[in-house]
C-alpha positions as CSV (number, residue, x, y, z in Angstrom):
1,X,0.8,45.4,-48.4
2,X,1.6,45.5,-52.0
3,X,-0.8,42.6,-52.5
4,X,-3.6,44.2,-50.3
5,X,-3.7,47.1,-53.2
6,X,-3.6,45.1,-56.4
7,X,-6.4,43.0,-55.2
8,X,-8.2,46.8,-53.7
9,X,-7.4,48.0,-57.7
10,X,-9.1,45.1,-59.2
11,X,-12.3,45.6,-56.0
12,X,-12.6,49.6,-57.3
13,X,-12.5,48.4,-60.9
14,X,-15.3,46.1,-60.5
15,X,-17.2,48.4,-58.4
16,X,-17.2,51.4,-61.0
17,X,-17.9,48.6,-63.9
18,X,-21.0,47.6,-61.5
19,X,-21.9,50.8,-60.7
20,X,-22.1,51.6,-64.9
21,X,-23.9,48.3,-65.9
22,X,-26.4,48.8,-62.8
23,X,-27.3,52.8,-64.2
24,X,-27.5,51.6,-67.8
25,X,-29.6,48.9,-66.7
26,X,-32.3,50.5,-64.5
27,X,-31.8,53.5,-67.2
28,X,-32.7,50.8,-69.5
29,X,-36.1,50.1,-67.6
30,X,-37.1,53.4,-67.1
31,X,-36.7,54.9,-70.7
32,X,-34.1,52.4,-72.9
33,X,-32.0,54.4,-75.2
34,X,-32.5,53.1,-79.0
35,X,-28.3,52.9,-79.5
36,X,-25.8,53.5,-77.2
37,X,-23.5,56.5,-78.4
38,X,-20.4,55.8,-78.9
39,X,-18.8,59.3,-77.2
40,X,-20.4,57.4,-74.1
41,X,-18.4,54.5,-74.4
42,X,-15.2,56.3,-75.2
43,X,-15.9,58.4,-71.9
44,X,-16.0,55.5,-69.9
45,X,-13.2,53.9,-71.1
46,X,-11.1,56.8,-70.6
47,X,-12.1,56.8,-67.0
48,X,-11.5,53.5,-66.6
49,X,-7.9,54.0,-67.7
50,X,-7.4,57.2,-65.8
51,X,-8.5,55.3,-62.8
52,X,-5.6,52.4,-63.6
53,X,-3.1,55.2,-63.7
54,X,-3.9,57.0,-60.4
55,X,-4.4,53.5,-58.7
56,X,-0.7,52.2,-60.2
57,X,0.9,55.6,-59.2
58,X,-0.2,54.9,-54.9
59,X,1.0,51.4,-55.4
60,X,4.2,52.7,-56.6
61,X,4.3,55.2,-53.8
62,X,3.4,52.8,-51.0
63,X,6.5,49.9,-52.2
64,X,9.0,53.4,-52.1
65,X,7.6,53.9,-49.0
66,X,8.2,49.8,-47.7
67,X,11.5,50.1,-49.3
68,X,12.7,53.2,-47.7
69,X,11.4,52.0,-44.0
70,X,13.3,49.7,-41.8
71,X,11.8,46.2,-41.7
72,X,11.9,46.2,-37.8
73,X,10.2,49.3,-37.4
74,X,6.4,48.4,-38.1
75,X,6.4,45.1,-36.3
76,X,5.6,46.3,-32.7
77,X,2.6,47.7,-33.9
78,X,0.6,44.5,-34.9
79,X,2.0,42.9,-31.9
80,X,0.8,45.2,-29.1
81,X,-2.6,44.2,-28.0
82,X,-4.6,47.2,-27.1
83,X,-5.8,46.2,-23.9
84,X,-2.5,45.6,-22.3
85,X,-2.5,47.4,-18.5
86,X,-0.4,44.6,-17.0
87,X,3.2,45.6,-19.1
88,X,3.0,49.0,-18.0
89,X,4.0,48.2,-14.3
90,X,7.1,45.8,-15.3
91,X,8.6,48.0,-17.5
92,X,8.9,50.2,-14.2
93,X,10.0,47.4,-12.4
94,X,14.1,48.2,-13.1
95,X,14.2,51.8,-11.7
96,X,13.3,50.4,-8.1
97,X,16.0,48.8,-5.8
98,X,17.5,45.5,-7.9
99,X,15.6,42.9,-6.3
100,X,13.4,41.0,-8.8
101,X,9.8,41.2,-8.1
102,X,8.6,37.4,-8.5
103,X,6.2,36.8,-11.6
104,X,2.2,37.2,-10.7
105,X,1.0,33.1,-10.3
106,X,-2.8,32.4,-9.8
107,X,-3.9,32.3,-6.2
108,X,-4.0,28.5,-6.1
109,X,-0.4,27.6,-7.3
110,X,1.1,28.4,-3.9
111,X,-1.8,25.7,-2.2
112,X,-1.4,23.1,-4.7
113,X,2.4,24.0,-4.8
114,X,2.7,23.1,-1.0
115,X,0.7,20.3,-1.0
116,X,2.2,18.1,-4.3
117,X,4.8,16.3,-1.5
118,X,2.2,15.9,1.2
119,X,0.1,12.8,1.6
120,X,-3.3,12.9,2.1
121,X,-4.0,12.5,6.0
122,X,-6.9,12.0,8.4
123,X,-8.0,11.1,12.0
124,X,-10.6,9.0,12.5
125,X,-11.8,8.3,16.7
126,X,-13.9,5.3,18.0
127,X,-15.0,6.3,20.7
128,X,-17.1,3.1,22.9
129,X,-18.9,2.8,25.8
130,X,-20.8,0.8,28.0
131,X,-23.3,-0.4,30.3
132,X,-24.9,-3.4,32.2
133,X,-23.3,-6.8,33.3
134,X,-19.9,-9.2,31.6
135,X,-18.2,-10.8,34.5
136,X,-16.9,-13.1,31.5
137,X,-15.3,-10.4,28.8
138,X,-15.6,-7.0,30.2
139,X,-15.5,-3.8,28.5
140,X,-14.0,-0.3,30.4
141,X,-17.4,1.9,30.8
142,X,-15.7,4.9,28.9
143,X,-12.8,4.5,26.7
144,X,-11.0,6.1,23.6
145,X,-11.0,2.8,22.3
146,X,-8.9,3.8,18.9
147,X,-7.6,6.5,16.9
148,X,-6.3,5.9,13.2
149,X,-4.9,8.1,11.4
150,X,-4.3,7.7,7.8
151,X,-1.2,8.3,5.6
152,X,-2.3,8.1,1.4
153,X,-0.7,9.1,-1.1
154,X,0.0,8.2,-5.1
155,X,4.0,7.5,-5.3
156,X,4.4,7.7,-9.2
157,X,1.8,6.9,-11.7
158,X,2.7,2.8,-11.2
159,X,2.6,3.0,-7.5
160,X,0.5,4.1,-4.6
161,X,1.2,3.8,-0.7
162,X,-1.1,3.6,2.3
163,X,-0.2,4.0,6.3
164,X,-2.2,3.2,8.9
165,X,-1.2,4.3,12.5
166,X,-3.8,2.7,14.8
167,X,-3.3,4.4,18.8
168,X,-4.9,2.5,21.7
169,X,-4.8,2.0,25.3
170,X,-1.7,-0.7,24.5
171,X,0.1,1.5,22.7
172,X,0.7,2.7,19.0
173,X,1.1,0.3,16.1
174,X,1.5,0.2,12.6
175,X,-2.2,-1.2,11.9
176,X,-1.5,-1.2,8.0
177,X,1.5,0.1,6.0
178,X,1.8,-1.2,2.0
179,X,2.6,-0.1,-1.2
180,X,0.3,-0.8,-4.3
181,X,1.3,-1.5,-7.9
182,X,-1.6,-1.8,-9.8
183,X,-0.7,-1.8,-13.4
184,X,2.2,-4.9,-13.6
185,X,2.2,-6.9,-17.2
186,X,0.1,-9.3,-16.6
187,X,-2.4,-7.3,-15.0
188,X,-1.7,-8.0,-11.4
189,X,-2.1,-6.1,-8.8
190,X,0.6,-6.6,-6.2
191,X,0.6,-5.1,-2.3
192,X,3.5,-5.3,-0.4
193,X,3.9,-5.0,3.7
194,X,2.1,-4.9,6.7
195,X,-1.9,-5.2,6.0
196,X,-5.0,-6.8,6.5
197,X,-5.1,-10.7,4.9
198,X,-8.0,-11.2,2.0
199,X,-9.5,-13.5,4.1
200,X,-13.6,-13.1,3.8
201,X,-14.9,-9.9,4.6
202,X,-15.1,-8.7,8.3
203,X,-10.8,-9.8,8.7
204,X,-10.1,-6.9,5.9
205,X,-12.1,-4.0,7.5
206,X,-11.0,-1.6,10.0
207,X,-13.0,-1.3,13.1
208,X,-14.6,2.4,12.4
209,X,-15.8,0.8,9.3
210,X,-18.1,-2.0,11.0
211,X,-21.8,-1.5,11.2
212,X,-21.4,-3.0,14.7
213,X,-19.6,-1.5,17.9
214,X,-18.0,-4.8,18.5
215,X,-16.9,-7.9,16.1
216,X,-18.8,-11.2,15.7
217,X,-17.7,-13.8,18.1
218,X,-16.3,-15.9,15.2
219,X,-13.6,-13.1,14.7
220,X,-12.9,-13.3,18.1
221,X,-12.8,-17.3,18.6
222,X,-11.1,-18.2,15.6
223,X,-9.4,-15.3,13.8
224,X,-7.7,-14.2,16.5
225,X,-9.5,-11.4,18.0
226,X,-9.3,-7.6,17.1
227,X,-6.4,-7.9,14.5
228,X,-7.7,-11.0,13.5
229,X,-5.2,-11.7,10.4
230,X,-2.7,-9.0,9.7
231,X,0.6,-9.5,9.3
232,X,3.6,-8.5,6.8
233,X,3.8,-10.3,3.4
234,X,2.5,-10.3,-0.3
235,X,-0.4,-9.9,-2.2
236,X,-0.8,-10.9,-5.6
237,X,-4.5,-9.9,-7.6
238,X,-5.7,-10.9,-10.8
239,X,-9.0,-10.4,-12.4
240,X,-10.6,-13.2,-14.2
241,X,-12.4,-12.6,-17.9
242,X,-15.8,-13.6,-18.1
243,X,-19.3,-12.9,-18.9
244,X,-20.8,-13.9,-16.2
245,X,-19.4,-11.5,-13.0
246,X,-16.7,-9.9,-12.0
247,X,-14.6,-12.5,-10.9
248,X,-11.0,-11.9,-9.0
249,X,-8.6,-13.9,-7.5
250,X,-6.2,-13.6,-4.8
251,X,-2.7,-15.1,-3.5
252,X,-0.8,-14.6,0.0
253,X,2.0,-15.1,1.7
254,X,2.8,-13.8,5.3
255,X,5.7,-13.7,7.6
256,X,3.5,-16.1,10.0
257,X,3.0,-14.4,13.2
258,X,-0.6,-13.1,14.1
259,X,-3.5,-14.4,16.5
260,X,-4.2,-17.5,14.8
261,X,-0.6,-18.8,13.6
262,X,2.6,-18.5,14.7
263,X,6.3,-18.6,13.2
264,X,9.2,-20.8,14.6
265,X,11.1,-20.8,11.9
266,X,12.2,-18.7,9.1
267,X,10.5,-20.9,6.8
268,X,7.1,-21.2,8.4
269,X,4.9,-19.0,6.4
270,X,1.5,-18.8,6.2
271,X,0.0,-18.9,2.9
272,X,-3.9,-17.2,2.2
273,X,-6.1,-17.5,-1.1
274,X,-9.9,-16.1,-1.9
275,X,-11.9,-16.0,-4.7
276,X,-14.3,-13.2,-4.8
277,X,-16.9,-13.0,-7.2
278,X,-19.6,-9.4,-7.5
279,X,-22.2,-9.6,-9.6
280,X,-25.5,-7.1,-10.6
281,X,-29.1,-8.7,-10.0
282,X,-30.6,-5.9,-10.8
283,X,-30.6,-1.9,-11.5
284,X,-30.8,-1.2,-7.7
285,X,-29.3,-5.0,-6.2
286,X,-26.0,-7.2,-6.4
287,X,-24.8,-10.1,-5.0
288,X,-21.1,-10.0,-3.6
289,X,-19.8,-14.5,-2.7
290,X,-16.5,-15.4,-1.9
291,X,-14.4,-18.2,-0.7
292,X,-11.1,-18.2,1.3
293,X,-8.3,-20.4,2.6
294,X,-5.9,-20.0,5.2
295,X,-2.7,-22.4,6.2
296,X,0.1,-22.0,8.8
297,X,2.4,-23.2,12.1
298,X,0.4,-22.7,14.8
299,X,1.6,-22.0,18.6
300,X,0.4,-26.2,19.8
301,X,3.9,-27.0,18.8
302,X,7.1,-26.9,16.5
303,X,5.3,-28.7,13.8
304,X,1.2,-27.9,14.4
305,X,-0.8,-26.4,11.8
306,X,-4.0,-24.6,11.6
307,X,-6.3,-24.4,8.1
308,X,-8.7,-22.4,7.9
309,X,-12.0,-21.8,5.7
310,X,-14.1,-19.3,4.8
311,X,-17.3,-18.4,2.6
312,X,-19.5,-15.4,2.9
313,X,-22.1,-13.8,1.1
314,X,-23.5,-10.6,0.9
315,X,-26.7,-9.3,-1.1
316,X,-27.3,-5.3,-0.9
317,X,-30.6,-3.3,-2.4
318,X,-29.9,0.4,-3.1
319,X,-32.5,1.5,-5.0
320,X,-30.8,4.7,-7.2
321,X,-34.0,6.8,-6.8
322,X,-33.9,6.8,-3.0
323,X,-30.4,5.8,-2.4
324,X,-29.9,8.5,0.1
325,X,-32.8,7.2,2.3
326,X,-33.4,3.5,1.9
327,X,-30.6,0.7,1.4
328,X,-30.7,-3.1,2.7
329,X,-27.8,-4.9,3.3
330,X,-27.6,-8.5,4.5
331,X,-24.6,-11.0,5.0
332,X,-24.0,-14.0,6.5
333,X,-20.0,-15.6,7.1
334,X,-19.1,-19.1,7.6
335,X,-15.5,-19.6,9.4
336,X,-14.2,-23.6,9.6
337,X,-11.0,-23.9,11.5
338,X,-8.9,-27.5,11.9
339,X,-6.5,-27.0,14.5
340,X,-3.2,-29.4,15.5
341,X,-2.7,-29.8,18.8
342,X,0.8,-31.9,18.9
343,X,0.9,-33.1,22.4
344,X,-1.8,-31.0,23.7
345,X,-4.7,-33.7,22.5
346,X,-6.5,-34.7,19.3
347,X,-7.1,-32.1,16.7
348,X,-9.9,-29.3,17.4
349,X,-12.3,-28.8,14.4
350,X,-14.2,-25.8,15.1
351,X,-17.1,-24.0,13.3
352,X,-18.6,-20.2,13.5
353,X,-20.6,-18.6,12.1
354,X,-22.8,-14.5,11.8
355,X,-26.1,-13.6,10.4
356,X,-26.3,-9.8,9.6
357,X,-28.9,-7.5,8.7
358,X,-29.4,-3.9,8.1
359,X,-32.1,-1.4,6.7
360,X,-32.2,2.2,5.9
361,X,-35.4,3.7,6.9
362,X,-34.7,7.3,7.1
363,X,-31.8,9.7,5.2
364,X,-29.7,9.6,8.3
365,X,-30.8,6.3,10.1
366,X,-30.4,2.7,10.0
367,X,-31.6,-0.1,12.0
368,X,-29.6,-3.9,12.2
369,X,-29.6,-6.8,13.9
370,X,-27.2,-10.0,14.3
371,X,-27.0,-13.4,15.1
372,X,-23.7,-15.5,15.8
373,X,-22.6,-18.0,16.8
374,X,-18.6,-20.1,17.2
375,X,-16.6,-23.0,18.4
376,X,-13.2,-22.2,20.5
377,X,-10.7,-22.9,18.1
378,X,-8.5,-24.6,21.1
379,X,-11.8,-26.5,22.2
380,X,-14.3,-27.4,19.7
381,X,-16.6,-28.6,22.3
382,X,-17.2,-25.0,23.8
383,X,-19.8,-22.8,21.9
384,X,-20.5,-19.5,23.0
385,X,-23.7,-17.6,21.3
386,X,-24.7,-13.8,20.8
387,X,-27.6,-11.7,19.6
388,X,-27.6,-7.9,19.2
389,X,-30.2,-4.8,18.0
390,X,-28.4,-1.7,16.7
391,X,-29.5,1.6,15.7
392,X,-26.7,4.1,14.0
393,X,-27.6,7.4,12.9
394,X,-25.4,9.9,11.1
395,X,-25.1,13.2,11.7
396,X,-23.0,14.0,8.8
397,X,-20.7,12.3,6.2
398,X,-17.7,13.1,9.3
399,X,-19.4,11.3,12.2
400,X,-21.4,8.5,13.6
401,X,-23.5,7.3,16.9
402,X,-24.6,4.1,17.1
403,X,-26.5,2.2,20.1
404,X,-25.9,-1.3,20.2
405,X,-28.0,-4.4,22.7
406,X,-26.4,-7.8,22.9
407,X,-26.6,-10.5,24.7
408,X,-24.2,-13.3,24.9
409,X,-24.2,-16.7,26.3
410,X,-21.4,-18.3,26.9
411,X,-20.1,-22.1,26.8
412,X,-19.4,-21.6,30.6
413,X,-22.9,-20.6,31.5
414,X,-22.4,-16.8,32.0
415,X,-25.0,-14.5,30.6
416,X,-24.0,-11.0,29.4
417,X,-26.9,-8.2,28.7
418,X,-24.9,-5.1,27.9
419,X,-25.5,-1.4,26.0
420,X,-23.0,-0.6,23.8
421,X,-22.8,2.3,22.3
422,X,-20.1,4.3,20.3
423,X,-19.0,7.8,18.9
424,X,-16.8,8.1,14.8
425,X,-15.5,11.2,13.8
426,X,-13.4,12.0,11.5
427,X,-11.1,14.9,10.4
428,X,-9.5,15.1,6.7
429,X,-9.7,13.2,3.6
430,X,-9.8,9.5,4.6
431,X,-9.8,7.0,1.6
432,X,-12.3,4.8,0.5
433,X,-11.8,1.3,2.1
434,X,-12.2,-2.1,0.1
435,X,-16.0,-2.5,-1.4
C-alpha cells in the first residue's frame, strides 16, 4: 500500500504540472503574455510544495495505520469472492446432527464412478430360418441359431481383454476369450488364449458379422465347419515398414485340437502364419491380399498331418461423398488342403474355393451374390457346388434382415433349393471386429 501512494504522489504531481503547462499553453494561443511574472512562478512552486507536504503527511498516516493493524486481519477481505452463495450452507453444516454431509460431485461422477470396474458388454442374436428342400444338410425351419455376448474391456494402459460367450442349441462355449498387449519393445502385438486363427478372412469373423446367413462350403469342407479354426494358443503381430502398403505379419501356435487337426500328444501343435497386406487405390477404393499357412496332426492317425493354404483378396469402393448410400465390396478366397491319411489310403489334396459380391444401392439396402465351390478334405474326388442371391437391409446401426436363395449341388447328386433368411440384433456397446 505504501508503494501504491508514492507512485499516486508522483501521478497527482504530474497531473497539476500538466494541468499548468496545458493553461499556459492554450493561454499562450489565445493572447500570449510578453514575460512571464515571476510572482506566478513563485505561486506555483509554492503549491507544488504544499501539495508534497499534505501528500507525505497521508503516507505517513496510512504506514501508522499498517503498523498498528494486525497482519492477519485484512487478508480475508481480498480472498472472499463476492459471489460466493455456496459457503454460506456449510458453514451451517456443524450445528445439525454430527453426521458429515458428503461434498457436492457433478452429476456424472457417480455413472462413470460405477462403471470404471465394469467391462463393456453386449448381446448380439442370430436369429435363422428356413424354407424349401435339403434331404442332404438340413437346417431346423426356426431356430435361435446363436447368441454372443461380449465381455471388453482395457486392463491397464499395456493390456486389453476380450470374452466371447457364444450360446447355441449344443450348449454354451467360450467362442473367444484373449488378452491383448499391443505396445511390447519390439512393436509386437501379442494375443494370448482361446480365439479365432489368422488364417484368411472368413475363419476370423464371427457369424453375425458375415454378409451371408450361412458360410461358404469351403469353410465347411475344409476348415472344419462353423468354428472352422479356433483353438487356445499364441499370437505374435508385427508391422512391416514400407512405402509401398501396409504390410503385417503374423505367427501362431495352438494347442492342436479343432475341426481340421487334432492333438495326441502334448507336443503336437499346430503352427499358423499370414501375411496380410492393405493398400489405398484410390480416395474412395483399397485393395486388402493376403496369404496364409496352416500345419498340424490330424485325426487319420498317430503321425498324419494336414497343411493347409490360403490366399484371398478383397477390393472395396466407398466413395466418401455417398458412403452412407453406395459401397461395393467384392472378394474371392482360395483354400488348398493336403491331407495324410496313414492307413486310411493315399493322401487327399483338396481345393475350394468362393466368389463374393456385394453393392449398396440404397442408404439401408444391399444386394450380393456368391459362387463356391470345394473338394472334401477326406475325399478329394467329391466336389460339391453352391450359388446364392441375397438381399440385407438395415433397419438401424442395432439390427439386420437379410433374405438369402441358394442352391447347392452336391457330389452325391442331391439338389438343395432353399430360403434362408435371418434376424441380428444387438443390445450394448459391441466392439469393432478385425477390418
Amino acid at each position: 500500500m505504501r508503494y501504491g501512494f508514492r507512485w499516486a504522489r508522483v501521478a497527482v504531481l504530474m497531473a497539476i504540472v500538466a494541468g499548468l503547462c496545458g493553461r499556459a499553453y492554450g493561454g499562450q494561443q489565445a493572447s500570449p503574455p510578453p514575460e512571464p511574472q515571476a510572482q506566478d512562478v513563485a505561486a506555483l512552486r509554492a503549491t507544488i510544495e504544499q501539495l508534497r507536504q499534505q501528500l507525505d503527511a497521508l503516507e505517513r498516516k496510512v504506514a501508522a495505520l499498517e503498523a498498528a493493524t494486525p497482519p492477519a486481519a485484512p487478508a480475508p477481505a481480498p480472498e472472499a469472492p463476492a459471489p460466493a452463495p455456496a459457503p454460506a450452507p456449510q458453514a451451517a453444516a456443524p450445528a445439525e446432527p454430527a453426521v458429515p454431509m458428503p461434498a457436492p460431485q457433478p452429476a456424472t461422477a457417480g455413472a462413470s464412478g460405477s462403471k470404471v470396474f465394469n467391462p463393456d458388454m453386449a448381446v448380439i442374436g442370430n436369429f435363422v430360418g428356413a424354407a424349401g428342400s435339403n434331404t442332404f444338410d438340413p437346417r431346423p425351419a426356426l431356430a435361435l441359431d446363436e447368441a454372443e455376448v461380449s465381455l471388453q474391456a482395457i486392463v491397464d494402459p499395456y493390456a486389453r481383454a476380450d470374452f466371447f460367450l457364444s450360446g447355441s442349441p449344443d450348449g454354451i462355449e467360450v467362442e473367444e476369450g484373449f488378452i491383448t498387449f499391443p505396445a511390447l519393445p519390439g512393436g509386437l502385438l501379442v494375443k494370448v488364449g482361446k480365439m479365432k486363427a489368422q488364417f484368411g478372412k472368413v475363419n476370423t469373423q464371427h457369424a453375425h458379422v458375415l454378409p451371408w446367413v450361412d458360410e461358404p462350403l469351403p469353410m465347411r469342407n475344409l476348415l472344419g465347419g462353423d468354428e472352422g479354426l479356433n483353438d487356445s494358443g499364441i499370437s505374435v503381430s508385427r508391422l512391416i515398414p514400407n512405402k509401398l502398403l501396409f504390410l503385417e505379419a503374423t505367427g501362431e501356435v495352438y494347442d492342436g485340437n479343432n475341426g481340421v487337426f487334432a492333438s495326441h500328444e502334448r507336443s503336437d501343435l499346430t503352427y499358423v502364419g499370414r501375411l496380410h497386406g492393405y493398400r489405398d487405390v484410390s480416395e474412395g477404393s483399397n485393395i486388402d491380399l493376403g496369404t496364409s499357412y496352416a500345419y498340424g496332426h490330424n485325426d487319420a492317425g498317430l503321425h498324419t498331418n494336414t497343411q493347409l493354404f490360403g490366399a484371398d483378396a478383397t477390393f472395396r469402393y466407398r466413395p466418401l461423398r455417398r458412403a452412407i448410400y453406395q459401397r461395393f465390396l467384392a472378394r474371392t478366397e482360395l483354400f488348398w488342403s493336403k491331407r495324410e491319411m496313414g492307413d486310411l489310403g493315399p493322401r487327399q489334396d483338396a481345393f475350394g474355393a468362393y466368389l463374393t459380391g456385394e453393392y449398396q444401392f440404397a442408404r439401408r439396402w444391399i444386394a450380393g451374390a456368391r459362387y463356391d465351390w470345394s473338394d472334401r478334405a477326406t475325399d478329394a474326388s467329391l466336389r460339391d457346388t453352391s450359388g446364392s442371391f441375397l438381399l440385407t437391409y438395415w433397419p438401424s446401426e442395432f439390427s439386420q434382415i437379410r433374405g438369402q436363395y441358394r442352391r447347392t449341388s452336391y457330389a452325391e447328386g442331391v439338389d438343395a433349393n432353399e430360403v434362408l433368411f435371418q434376424f441380428l440384433f444387438a443390445i450394448g456397446a459391441h466392439g469393432a471386429h478385425a477390418f
